[in-house]
C-alpha positions in Angstrom: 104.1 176.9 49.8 101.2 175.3 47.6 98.4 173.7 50.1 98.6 170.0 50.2 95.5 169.5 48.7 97.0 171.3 45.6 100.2 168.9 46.1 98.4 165.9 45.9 96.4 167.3 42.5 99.9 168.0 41.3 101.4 164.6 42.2 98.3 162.5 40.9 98.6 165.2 37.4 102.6 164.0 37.2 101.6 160.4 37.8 98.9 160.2 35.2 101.3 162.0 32.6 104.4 160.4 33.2 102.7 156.7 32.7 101.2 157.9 29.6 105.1 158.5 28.3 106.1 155.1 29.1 103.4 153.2 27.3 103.7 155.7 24.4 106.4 158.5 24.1 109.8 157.3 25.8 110.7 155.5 22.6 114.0 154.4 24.3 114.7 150.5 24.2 116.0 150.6 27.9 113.0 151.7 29.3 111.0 148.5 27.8 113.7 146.0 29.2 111.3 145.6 31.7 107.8 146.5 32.9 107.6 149.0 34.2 104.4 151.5 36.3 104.3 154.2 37.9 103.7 153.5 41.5 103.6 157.5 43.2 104.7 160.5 43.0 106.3 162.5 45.9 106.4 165.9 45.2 107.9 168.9 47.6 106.0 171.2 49.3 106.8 173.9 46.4 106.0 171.8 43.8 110.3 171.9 43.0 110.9 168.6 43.0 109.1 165.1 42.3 109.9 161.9 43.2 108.6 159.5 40.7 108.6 155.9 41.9 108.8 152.9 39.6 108.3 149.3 40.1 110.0 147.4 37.8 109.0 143.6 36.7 112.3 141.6 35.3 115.5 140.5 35.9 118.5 142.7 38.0 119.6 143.5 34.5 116.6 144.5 33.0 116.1 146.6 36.2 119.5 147.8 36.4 118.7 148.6 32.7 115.8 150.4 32.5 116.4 152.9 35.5 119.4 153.9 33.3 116.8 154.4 30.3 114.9 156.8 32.7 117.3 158.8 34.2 118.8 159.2 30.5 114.9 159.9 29.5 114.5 163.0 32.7 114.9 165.7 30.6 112.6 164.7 27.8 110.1 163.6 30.8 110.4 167.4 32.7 109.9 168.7 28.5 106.6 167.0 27.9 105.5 167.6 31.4 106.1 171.3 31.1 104.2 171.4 28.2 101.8 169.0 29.1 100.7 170.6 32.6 100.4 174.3 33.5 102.6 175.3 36.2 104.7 177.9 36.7 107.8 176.1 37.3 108.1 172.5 36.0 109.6 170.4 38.9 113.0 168.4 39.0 112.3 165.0 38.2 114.1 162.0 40.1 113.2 158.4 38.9 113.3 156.6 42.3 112.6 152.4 42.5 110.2 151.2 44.3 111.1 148.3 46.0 108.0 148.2 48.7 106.3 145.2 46.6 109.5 142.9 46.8 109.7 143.5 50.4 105.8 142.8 51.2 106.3 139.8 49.1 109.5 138.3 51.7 107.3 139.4 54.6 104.1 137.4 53.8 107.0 134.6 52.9 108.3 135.1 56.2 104.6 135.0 57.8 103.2 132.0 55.8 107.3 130.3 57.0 106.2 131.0 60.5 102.5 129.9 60.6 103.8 126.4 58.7 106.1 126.2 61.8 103.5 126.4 64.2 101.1 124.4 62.5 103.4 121.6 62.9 102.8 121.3 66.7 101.4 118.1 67.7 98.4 117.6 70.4 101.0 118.5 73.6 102.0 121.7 72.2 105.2 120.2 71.6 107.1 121.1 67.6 106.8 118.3 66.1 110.2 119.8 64.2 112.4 121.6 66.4 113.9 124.3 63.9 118.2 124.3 63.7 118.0 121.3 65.8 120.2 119.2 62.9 122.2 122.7 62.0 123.1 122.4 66.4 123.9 119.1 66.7 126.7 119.5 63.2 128.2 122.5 64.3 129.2 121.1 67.8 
């Protein structure tokens, strides 16, 4: 078992390498359907296996699209990082998206939804809009 402060000088190593490929290596077309970065790198406690995370800007397609461009791209990607970095074993690579930014974006939706809600309270602490009132009173 490496020490973790060796995994996270591993991980940060993979991250910086990998993001270098995508700007100028992976030459595939699929891969550029969308933006895409390099958001982290998980790697195992025995330096095996990494998880790279992506977030991808774009459409479903273009996303849909360019995680098949990467997983097509893994062994070229475990090739250049074997001979880019000096490890004894070069880990698996699993291209893994990162979805964490869409669903911090519906929360603070779903926050800034609720503070307009409240806001509209008028000076007796009463809702000025009672919320599903209208959807109540149809589906009766």
């Amino acid at each position: 078992m490496a020490t973790s402060r060796r995994v996270a000088r591993v991980s940060a190593s993979i991250k910086r390498e990998i993001s270098q490929m995508l700007v100028s290596d992976i030459k595939d077309d699929r891969v550029g359907a969308g933006m895409v970065s390099v958001t982290a790198v998980d790697v195992s406690g025995d330096l095996q296996h990494a998880k790279v995370f992506v977030s991808i800007y774009g459409t479903d397609e273009a996303k849909a699209e360019t995680m098949a461009g990467l997983a097509a791209a893994t062994s070229y990607v475990r090739g250049e990082l074997g001979r880019r970095m000096r490890l004894r074993r070069t880990p698996e690579i699993i291209f893994k998206e990162d979805v964490s930014f869409e669903q911090g974006t519906q929360v603070l939706n779903l926050l800034s939804k609720l503070e307009h809600e409240r806001s509209s309270v008028d000076e007796n602490g009463i809702p000025a809009v009672v919320p599903n009132a209208v959807e109540d009173e149809e589906g009766l």
